[in-house]
C-alpha positions in Angstrom: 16.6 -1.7 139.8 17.8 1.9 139.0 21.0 3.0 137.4 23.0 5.9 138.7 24.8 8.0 137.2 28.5 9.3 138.7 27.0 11.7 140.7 25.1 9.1 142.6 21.9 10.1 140.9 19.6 7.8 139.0 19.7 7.3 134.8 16.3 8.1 133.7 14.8 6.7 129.8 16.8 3.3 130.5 14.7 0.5 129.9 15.8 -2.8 130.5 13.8 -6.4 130.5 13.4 -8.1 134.2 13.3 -11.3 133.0 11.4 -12.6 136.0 8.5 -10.0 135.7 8.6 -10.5 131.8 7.8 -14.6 132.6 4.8 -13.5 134.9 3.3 -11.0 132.4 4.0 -13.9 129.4 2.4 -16.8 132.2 -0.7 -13.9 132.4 -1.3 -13.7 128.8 -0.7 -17.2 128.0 -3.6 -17.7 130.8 -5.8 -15.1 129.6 -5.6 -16.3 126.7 -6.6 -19.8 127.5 -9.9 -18.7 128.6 -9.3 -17.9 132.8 -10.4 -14.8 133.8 -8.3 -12.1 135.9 -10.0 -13.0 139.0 -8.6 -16.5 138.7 -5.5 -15.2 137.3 -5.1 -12.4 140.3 -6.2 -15.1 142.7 -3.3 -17.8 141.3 -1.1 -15.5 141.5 -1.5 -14.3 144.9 -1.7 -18.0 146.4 1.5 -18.5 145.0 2.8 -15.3 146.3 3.9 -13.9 143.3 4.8 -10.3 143.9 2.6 -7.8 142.1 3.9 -5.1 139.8 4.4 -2.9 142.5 5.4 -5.3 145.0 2.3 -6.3 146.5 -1.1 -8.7 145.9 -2.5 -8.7 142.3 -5.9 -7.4 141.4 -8.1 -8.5 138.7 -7.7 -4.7 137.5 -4.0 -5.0 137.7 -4.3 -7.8 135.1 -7.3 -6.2 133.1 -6.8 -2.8 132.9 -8.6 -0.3 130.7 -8.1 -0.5 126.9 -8.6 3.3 126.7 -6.0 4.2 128.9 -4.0 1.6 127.7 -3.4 0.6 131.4 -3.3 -3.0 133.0 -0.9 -6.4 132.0 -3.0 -7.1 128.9 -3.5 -3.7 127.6 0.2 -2.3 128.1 1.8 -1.6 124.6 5.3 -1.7 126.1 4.8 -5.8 126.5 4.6 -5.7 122.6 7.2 -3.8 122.0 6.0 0.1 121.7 5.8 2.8 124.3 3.3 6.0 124.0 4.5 9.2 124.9 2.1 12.0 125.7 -0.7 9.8 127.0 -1.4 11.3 130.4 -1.4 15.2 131.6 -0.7 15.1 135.3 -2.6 18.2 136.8 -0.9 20.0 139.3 -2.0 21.8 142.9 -1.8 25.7 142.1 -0.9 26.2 146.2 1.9 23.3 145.5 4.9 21.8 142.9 3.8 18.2 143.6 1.4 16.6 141.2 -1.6 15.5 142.4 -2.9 11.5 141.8 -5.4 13.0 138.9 -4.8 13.4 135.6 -6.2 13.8 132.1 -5.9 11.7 129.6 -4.9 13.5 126.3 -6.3 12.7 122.9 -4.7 10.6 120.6 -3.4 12.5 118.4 -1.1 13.9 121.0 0.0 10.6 121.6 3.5 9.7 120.6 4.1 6.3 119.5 7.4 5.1 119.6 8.6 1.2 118.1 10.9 -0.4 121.0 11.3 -4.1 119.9 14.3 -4.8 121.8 11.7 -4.5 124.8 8.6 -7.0 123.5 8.5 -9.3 125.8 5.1 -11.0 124.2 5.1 -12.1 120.8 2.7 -11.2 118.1 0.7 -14.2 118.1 0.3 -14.4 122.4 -0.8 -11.3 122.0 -2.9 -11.6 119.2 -4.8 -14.3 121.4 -4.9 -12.3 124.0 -6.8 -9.0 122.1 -9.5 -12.1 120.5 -10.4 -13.0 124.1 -11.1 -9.3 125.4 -13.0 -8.9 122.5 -14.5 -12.0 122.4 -15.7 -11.1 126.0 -16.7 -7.9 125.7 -19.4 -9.0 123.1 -20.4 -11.6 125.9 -19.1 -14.4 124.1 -16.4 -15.7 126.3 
């Protein structure tokens, strides 16, 4: 839920835990971890009607993400306590002021890494379990 401000507008860089969303991400890891894959985690999730990030059904890609990007459940360093600034350029439409749905992502050394353990929400060794099994699968092994 946003904060506002006085003025009625909304507080922006306040990050808070949402202790329900933090025990879905923790049940995906846990799960991943154990061996299922994100189809069967996406698919759990949406028989049990468990609201998606964004409000809606999950999707194996919601859960899976892409390491380079740092994008998806398992691949999200704010879960493990650090946020990356500086990740994404969002272009812009010359004839317009609204950003368009494409961006590029930056290189890494533009990337600003910033420590936020009041916001972990997976501990060390989950998500430790969790990195073996991606890599574990992506050499076919799992």
């Amino acid at each position: 839920m946003n904060k506002l401000d006085e003025r009625g507008e909304i507080l922006r860089g306040i990050f808070e835990i949402d202790e329900e969303q933090a025990a879905v991400v923790r049940r995906v890891y846990r799960a991943f971890a154990a061996g299922k894959s994100s189809i069967a985690i996406s698919t759990t999730l949406n028989e049990e009607r468990v609201p998606g990030p964004r409000g809606g059904e999950w999707h194996a890609s919601t859960i899976r993400g892409d390491p380079k990007k740092l994008v998806g459940i398992l691949n999200n360093p704010l879960y493990r306590g650090q946020i990356i600034w500086g990740r994404r350029e969002w272009r812009k439409d010359p004839d317009s002021d609204k950003p368009e749905r494409r961006y590029r992502l930056r290189d890494e050394s533009e990337w600003v890494a910033v420590a936020m353990p009041d916001l972990r929400i997976v501990d060390e060794e989950l998500a430790n379990a969790a990195e073996k099994e991606i890599a574990q699968r992506a050499l076919g092994c799992g």
